[in-house]
C-alpha positions in Angstrom: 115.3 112.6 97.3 112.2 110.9 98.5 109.3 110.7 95.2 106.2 110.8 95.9 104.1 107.9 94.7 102.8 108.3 91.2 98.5 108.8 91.0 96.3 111.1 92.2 96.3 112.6 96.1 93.5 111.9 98.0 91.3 114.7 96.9 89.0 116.0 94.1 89.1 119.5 92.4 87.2 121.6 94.6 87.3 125.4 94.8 90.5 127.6 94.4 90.5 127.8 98.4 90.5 123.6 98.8 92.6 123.6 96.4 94.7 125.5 98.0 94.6 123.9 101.1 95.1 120.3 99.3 98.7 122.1 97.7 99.9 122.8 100.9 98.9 119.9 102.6 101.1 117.6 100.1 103.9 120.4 100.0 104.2 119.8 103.8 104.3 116.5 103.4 106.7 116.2 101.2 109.1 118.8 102.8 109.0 117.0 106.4 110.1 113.3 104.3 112.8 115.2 102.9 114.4 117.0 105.4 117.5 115.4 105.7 118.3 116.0 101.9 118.2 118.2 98.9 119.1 121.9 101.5 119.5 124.2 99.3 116.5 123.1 97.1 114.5 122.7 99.9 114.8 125.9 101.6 114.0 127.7 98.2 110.5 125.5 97.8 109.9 126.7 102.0 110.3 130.2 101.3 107.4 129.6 98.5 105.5 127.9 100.6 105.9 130.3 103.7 105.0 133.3 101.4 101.9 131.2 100.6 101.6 130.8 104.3 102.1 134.4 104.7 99.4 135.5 102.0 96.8 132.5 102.6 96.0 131.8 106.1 95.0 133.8 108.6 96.6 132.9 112.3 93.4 130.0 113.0 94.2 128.4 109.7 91.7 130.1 107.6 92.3 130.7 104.2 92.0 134.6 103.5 93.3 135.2 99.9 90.9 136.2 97.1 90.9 134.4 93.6 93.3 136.1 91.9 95.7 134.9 94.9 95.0 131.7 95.0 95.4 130.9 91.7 98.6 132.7 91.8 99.7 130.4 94.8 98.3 127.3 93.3 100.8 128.2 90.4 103.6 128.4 92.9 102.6 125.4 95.1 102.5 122.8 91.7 105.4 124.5 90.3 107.1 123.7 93.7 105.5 120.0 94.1 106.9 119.0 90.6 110.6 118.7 92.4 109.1 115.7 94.4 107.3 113.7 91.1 109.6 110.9 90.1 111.5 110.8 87.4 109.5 111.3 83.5 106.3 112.5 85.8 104.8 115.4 86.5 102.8 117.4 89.0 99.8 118.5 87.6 95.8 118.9 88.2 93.7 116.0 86.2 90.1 115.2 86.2 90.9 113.0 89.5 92.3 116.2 90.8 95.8 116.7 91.8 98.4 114.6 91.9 101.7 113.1 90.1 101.4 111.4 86.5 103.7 109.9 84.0 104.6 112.3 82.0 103.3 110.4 78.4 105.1 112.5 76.3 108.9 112.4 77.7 108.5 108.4 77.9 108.1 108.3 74.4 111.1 109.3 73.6 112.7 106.6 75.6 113.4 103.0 74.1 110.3 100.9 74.7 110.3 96.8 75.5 106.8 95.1 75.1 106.6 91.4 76.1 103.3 89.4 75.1 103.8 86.4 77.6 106.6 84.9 75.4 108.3 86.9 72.7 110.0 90.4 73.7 109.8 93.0 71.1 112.1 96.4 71.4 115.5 96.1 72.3 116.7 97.2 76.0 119.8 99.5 75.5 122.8 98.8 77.4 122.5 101.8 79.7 120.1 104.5 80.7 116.1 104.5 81.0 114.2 102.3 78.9 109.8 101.8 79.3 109.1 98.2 80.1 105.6 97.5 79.3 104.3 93.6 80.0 101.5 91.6 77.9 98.9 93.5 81.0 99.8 96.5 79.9 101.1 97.3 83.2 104.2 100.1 82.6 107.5 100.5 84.4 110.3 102.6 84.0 113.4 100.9 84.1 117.1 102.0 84.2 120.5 99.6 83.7 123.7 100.7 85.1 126.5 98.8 84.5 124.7 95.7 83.3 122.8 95.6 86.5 118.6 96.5 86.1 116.5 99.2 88.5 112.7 98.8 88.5 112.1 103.1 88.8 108.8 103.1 88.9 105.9 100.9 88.0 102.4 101.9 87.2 99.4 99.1 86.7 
């Protein structure tokens, strides 16, 4: 699977019908990166997305749907975008508008190594996710495998 990179897409909350448009538009883009993987997953998040298709837009492009189906589509098109948010982020609709966040909560409950500049504090486990955070405060979500260290993701 191909994540999509964590912060806000390249919009601002508008109305129901932009925001609607701005859904799709990142739902396309993330199913055309990913064709070559995930199938089966993929073809159920298309048939959402063509039903939105089906309901939305008119045949120039124009969205047609009234409120109440927008916001029901919306629902469906973030529930549908959250398959492509890396892992311990989610999809979700902020002040900066829509996009894909770290998901606070869920890294709590992961093992957590500060560093000041000299001294580490935490203890990194031997295996699994652990949050990295450096004397910046810049944030990265790290995973050891067999001894050997993967940066996930890292967030500044």
């Amino acid at each position: 699977m191909k994540y999509a990179n964590i912060g806000p897409l390249d919009n601002r909350p508008g109305t129901l019908s932009e925001d609607l448009e701005t859904l799709h538009d990142e739902l396309e883009w993330q199913l055309s990166r990913n064709e070559q993987n995930h199938a089966d997953m993929l073809d159920t998040i298309r048939r959402a997305y063509d039903h939105a298709l089906d309901e939305c837009w008119d045949e120039f492009g124009n969205v047609i749907c009234d409120d109440a189906r927008n916001l029901y589509h919306i629902e469906q098109l973030t529930y549908a975008l959250q398959e492509f948010a890396p892992p311990y982020c989610v999809f979700c609709e902020s002040a900066d508008g829509y996009g894909y966040f770290p998901d606070w909560c869920a890294l709590e409950e992961l093992p957590k190594v500060s560093c000041n500049g000299f001294q580490e504090t935490g203890e990194r486990p031997k295996s699994g996710e652990y949050v990295f955070v450096n004397d910046h405060g810049n944030t990265s979500l790290m995973s050891i495998d067999d001894g050997s260290e993967t940066e996930i993701w890292s967030i500044v």
